[in-house]
N, C-alpha and C positions, 0 to 999 in steps of 0.2 A: 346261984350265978347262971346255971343253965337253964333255968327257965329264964330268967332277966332275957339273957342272948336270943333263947327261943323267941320270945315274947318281941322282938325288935325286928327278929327275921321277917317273922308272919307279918308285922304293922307295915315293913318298906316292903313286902310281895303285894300287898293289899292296896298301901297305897300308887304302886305301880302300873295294877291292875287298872284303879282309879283311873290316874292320870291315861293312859294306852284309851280306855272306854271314851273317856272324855276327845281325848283330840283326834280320832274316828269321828265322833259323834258331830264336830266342826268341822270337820274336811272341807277348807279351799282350797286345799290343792298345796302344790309345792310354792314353799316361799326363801326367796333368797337364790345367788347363784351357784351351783354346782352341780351336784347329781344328787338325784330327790328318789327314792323307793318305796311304794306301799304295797302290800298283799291283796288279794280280794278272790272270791270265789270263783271258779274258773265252771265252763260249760259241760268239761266232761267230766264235772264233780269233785279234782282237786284244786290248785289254789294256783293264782298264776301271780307271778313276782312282776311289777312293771317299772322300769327308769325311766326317769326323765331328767334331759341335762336342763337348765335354766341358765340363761348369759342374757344380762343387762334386763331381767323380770321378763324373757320369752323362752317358753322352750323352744330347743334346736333339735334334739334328738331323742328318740324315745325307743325303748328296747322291752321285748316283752316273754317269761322264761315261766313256760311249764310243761307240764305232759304234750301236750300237742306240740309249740314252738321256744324254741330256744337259739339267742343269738352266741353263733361260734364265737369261740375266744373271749368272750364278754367279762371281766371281771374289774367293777371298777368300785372305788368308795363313795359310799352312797348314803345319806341322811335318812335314816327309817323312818318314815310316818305309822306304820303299824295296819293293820288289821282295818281295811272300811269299807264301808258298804256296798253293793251294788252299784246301785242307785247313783250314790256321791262320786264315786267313780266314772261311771259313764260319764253323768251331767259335766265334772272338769275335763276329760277327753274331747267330749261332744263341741266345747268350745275352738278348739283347736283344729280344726276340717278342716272350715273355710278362713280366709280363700286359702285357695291352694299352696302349699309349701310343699320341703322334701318332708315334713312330720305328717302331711296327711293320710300317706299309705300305712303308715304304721301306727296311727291312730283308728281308722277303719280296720287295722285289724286286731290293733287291742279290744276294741268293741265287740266283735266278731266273737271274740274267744269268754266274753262274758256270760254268764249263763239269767236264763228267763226271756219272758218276752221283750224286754226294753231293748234289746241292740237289734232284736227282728225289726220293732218300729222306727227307733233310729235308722237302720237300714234301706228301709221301704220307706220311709219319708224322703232321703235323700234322691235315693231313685225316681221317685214321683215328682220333688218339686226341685230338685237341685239342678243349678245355674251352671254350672261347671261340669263338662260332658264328662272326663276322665276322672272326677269324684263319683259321677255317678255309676259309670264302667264299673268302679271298683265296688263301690257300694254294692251293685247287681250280683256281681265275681260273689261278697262274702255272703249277700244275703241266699244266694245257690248254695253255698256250702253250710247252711246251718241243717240241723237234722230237726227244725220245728216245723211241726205242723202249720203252725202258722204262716211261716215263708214260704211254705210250699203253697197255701191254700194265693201266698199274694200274689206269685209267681204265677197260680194258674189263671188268677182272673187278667193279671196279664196279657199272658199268652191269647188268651180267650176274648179278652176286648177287639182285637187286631181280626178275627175271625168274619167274616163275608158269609154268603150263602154256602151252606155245604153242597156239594155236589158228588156222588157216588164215582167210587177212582174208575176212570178207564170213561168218563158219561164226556170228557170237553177234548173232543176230536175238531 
């Protein structure tokens, strides 16, 4: 009888595992209204919890809780999507920028807090070709605050395109 039981344990952890692997592996996103939660790997190595409320199939509000940032008071019931990618993650955020809402600034910075290059270039694209000044402000704001190399290097040529003839300090009296 205890192996029987054993035996039934392990099949629904297995196939739970299944199932968890599987609806990661489709990530569109939250579906239905209420409050929607998935996990995903965060930049400074742990894992960062993200909500999102959905009303009438749009999000409204979006919260985002790990080592780095954590919304006070924040405790609400939430649908778990489970464990997803990078990748899958960004791309349904990413949708969500433009145009501008109150979900933008906390979309830029769920982004922000993703680790890899993908939310540098997200980043530096908006900056470069985005329509909407105070999308891009902010975009500049997070892409300043990543510690890659690579926002740094974008940031320098930046700064450096804007550059004129150099002139030795104290030479233009």
């Amino acid at each position: 009888m205890k192996t029987t039981l054993r035996i039934v344990v392990i099949v629904v952890l297995i196939a739970a595992c299944i199932s968890s692997e599987s609806l990661s592996a489709d990530f569109g996103g939250p579906a239905g209204d209420g409050w929607h939660t998935w996990r995903v790997a965060a930049a400074d190595g742990d894992e960062l919890q993200i909500y999102v409320s959905i009303e009438l199939g749009e999000p409204l509000r979006l919260r985002v809780r790990g080592n780095s940032v954590c919304s006070d008071n924040f405790d609400v019931e939430a649908i778990d999507l489970g464990l997803v990618e990078v990748d899958q993650s960004i791309g349904w955020l990413q949708k969500h920028i433009t145009p501008r809402s109150e979900l933008s600034s906390d979309v830029l910075l769920a982004i922000a807090l993703h680790p890899g290059d993908r939310p540098v270039t997200v980043l530096a694209s908006i900056v470069k070709f985005g329509t909407d000044r105070k999308i891009r402000e902010e975009a500049l704001f997070w892409l300043g605050q990543s510690d890659s190399d690579e926002a740094f290097a974008i940031l320098d040529r930046m700064l450096s395109a804007g550059r004129g003839p150099r002139y030795p300090v104290g030479s233009l009296h």
